[in-house]
N, C-alpha and C positions, 0 to 999 in steps of 0.2 A: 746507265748514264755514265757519259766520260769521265774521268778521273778530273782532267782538265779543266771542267766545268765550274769545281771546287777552288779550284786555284784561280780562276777569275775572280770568282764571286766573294772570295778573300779579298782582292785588290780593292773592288770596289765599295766594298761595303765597310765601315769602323769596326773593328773588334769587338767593341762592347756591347754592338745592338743586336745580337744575335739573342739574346736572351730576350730584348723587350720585342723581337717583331711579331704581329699578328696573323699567327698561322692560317686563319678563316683570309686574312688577306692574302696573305701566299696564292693557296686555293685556287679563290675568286679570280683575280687576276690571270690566274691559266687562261679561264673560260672566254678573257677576251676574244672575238673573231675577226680575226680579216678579211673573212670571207663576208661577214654579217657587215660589216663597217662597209666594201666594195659594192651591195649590194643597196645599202641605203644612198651611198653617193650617186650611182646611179642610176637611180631612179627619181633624186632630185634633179640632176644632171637634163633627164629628160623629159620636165619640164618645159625645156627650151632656155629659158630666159627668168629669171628670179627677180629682175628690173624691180625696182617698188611700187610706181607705179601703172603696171602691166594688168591689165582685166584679171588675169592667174592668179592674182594674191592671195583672194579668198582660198580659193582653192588648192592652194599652196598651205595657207596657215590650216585649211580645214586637216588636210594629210597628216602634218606633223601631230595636231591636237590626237589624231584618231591614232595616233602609232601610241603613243601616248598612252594613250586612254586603255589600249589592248596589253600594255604590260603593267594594267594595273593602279597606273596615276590621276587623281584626281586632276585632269588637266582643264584647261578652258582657253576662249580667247577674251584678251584683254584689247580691244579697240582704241585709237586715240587718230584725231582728225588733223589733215595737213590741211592748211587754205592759201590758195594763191603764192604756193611754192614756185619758184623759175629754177627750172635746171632742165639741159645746163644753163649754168650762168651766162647771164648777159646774152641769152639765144633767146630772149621774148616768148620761151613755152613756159607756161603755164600750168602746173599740175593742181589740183583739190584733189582730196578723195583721204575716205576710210586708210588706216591701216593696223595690221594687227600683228600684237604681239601672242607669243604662246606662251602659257605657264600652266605650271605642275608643279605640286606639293606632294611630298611626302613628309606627314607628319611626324614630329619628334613627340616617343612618348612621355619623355619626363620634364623637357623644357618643350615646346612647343609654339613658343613667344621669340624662340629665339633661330632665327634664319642664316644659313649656308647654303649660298647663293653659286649657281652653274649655268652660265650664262653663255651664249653664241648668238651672233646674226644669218638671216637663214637667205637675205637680197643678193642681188647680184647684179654687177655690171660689167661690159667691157668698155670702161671708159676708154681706152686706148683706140678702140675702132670707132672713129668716130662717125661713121655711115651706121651702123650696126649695134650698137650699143643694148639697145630699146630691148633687141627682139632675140639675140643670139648672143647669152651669157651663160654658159650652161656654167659658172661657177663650181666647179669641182673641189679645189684647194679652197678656191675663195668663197662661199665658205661651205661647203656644201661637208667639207672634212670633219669638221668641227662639228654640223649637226649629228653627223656620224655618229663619231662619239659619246655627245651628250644622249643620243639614243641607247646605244650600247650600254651607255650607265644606266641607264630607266630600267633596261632590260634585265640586267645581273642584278639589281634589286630586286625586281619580281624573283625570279629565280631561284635563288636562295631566302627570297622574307625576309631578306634584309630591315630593321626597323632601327630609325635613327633614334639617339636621342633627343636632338633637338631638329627643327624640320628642316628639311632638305630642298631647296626651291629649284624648280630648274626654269629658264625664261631664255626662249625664244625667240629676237629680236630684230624686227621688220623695221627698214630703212634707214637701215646703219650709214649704207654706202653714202646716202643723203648728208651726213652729219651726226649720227648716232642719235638719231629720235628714236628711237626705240625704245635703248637703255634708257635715255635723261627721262622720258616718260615714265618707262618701270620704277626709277630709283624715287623719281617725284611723289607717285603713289605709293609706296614703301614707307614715305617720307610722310606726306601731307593725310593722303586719306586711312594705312592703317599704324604709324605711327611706330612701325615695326623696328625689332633690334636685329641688325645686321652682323655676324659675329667677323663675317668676309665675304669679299666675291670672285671665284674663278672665273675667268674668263679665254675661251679658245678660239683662236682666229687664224686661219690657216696652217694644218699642224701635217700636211700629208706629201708634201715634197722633199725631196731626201735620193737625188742623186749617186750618190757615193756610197755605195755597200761595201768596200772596203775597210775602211777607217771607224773606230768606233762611232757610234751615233751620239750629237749630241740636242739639246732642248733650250730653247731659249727661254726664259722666267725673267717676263718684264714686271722690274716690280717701281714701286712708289714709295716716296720719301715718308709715310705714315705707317708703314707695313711692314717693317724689319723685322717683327717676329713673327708674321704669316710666312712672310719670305724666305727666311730662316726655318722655319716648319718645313716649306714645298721644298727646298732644296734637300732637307735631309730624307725627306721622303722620298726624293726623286734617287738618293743614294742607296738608300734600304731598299726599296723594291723592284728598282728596274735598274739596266744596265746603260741605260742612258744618263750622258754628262751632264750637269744644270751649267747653262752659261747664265748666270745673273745679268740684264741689262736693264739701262734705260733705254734703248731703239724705241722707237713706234709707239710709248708711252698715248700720247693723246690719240693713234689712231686707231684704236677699237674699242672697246665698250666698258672695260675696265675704266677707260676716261669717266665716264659718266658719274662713275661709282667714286671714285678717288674724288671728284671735283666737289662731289659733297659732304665728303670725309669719311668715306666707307675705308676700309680696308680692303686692299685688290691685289690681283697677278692677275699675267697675261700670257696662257703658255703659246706658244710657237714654235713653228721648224726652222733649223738653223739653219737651212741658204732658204731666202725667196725665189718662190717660184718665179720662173723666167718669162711666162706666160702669163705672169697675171695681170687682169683687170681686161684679157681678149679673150676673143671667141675659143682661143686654142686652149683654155684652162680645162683641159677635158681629163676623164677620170681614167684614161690609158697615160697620161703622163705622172700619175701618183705611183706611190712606194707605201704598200697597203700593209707590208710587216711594220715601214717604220713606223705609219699610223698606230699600229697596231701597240707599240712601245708607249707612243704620247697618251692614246687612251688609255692604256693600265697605266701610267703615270696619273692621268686625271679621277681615274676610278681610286685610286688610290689617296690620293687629297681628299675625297669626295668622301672617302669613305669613313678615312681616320678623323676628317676635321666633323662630322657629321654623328656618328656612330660611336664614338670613344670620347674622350677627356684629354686626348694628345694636343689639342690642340683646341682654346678657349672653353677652360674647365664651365662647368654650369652643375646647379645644386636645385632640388626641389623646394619651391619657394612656398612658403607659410601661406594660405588663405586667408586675407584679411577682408574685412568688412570693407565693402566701396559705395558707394552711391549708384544706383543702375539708370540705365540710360535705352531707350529704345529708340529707335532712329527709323523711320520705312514712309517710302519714297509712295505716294498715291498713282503717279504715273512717269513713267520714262522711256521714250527721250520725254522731252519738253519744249515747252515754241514762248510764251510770253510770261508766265508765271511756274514756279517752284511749288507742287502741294504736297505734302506729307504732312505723318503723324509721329509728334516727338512725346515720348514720355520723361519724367525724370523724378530721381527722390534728392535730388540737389534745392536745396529751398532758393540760392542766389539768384538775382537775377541775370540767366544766360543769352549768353551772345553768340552770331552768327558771325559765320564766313564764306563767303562765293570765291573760289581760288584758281585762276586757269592752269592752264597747262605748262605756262613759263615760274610757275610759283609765287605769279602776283593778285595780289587779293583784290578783286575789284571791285566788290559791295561787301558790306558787313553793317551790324547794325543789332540791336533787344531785339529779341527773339519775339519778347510782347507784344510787341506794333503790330504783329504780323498774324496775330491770333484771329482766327474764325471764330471757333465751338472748341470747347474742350480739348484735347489734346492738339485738333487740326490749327494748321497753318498752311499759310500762302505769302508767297514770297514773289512782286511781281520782278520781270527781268528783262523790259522792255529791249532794252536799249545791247544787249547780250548778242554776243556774235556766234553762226553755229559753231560748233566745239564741245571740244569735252574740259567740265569744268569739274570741280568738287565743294560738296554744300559739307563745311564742317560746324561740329557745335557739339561741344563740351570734347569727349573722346571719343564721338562718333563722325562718320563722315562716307559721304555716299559720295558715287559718280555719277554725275547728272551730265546725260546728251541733251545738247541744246540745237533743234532743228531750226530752219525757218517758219516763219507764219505760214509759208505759202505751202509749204511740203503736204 
């Protein structure tokens, strides 16, 4: 190795953190690939079109599930319904239909209750062609980079048996381009039905354009007015481990999915490439105009957060919490979807008398009511819902809470 190399790495790095940095991260971070990152771009790339809503979605979100799945990750897809969508705007189209988001857990073994969140949107559009938009998106930068990534992270955890301590989420996010329904839907569920503690949320949105091989590289870290000492985290890590700059901004704050997170008082960043691509939001956002080394930087920059905020105490310490006596709760849905009435069977050793909630998608409750009125037999209940629009709702009651698809009568 060059002499030289030492004497960068001097420049870049504080003095003092050479004793605290984690040599397994060192390592790891080698193994990043660019050849593995170029290889997942395009092969979403040649999809065609990542549109939201395009026939392909399923089979878009099936893909990402199954990469998923083969490195290891309890993945699944999380479904949530658009109705009577117009876009574009003011152009009298019309969209319904399913869409779905991906997630993947890697369980933390000592805290488990407690989530570090890795998040991208996987849609695409060329808004800018406006003949063409529908059908020829092949989204390369936008954001086909970013899933890159998060996959590359899936993968160097299998690899090594990486085990966090507290869990590791990763979520895949369908119809961002729309408004960020994706995430507001993820953070909602988070939120409403498992009541989950979010310790942060990363977030990657275009991270693969990079021009200039010249001059050093540097990384944008959009952060938020709540997040100063996440922020403060990513930047010193972005100093320890890689030889990329952190420019701290506020740019682009609401447009990507970190918004979502922040707007409900999550904790967020949002890494990015510092010039935008020139090509984005057309047909021309193809995976020959990317720069797969400097990818290749942002992703061991994000493996790197991913790893330390996830796997170590560096960042939002957590302790094994004492088992205390609780009230149990059994919650199980008799049939779903659903068309007119709600059945399931609730158990509980809560003697009070409990109360229900029907809660949509926007976070508004729009029945609630004693759990008792609603009694059949014994544990069973039935909850009628005439009047319910189809959607995805959630039936809460006490600390439990299920996702209920509501179809039409007619289906």
């Amino acid at each position: 190795m060059n002499r030289y190399y030492y004497l960068i790495l001097i420049v870049l790095l504080p003095f003092n953190v050479f004793s605290q940095l984690s040599q397994e991260l060192v390592v790891y971070s080698q193994e990043i690939n660019a050849d593995s990152l170029k290889n997942i771009v395009e092969e979403l790339q040649n999809f065609g079109s990542r549109y939201a809503f395009n026939p392909n979605r399923v089979e878009i979100a099936n893909y990402l599930k199954n990469r998923l799945q083969e490195y290891g990750w309890d993945a699944k897809l999380d479904s949530f319904y658009m109705e009577n969508f117009e876009y574009p705007y003011h152009s009298g189209i019309i969209n319904t239909g399913w869409q779905y988001n991906v997630v993947a857990d890697k369980k933390g073994i000592y805290n488990p209750d407690t989530f570090f969140v890795v998040g991208a949107h996987y849609d695409s559009y060329a808004s800018y062609d406006t003949l063409t938009y529908f059908n020829n998106s092949p989204g390369a930068d936008d954001n086909a980079s970013s899933v890159a990534a998060i996959l590359e992270i899936a993968r160097m955890f299998q690899k090594y048996n990486i085990q966090p301590i507290k869990t590791l989420r990763i979520e895949l996010y369908a119809a961002e381009e729309l408004g960020l329904h994706g995430s507001n839907y993820a953070i909602q569920q988070s939120h409403y039905r498992y009541n989950e503690h979010i310790a942060a949320m990363m977030n990657l949105d275009m991270i693969g354009y990079n021009p200039d091989t010249i001059n050093a590289d540097s990384v944008k870290l959009v952060y938020y007015d709540n997040s100063q000492e996440f922020t403060d985290f990513c930047k010193q890590t972005t100093l320890n481990y890689t030889s990329l700059i952190p420019n701290t901004t506020t740019e682009f704050q609401q447009n990507s999915d970190s918004w979502s997170y922040y707007s409900w008082g999550r904790k967020a960043i949002f890494l990015q490439e510092s010039q935008m691509h020139p090509f984005y939001h057309t047909h021309n956002d193809l995976s020959t105009t990317l720069n797969y080394n400097y990818m290749k930087k942002i992703t061991q920059l994000a493996f790197s957060i991913a790893y330390l905020a996830s796997t170590t105490n560096q960042y939002y310490p957590i302790s094994i919490k004492e088992i205390t006596s609780q009230p149990q709760f059994t919650l199980q849905l008799n049939t779903n979807p659903v068309k007119d009435k709600i059945q399931f069977t609730y158990t509980s050793t809560n003697s009070q008398d409990t109360r229900f909630q029907i809660i949509n998608q926007m976070g508004k409750i729009v029945k609630e009511g004693k759990l008792s009125k609603h009694k059949v037999f014994s544990s069973q209940y039935s909850i009628p819902i005439p009047h319910l629009k189809q959607g995805i709702y959630l039936l809460k009651i006490e600390n439990q809470v299920e996702k209920i698809i509501v179809v039409s009568p007619l289906s």
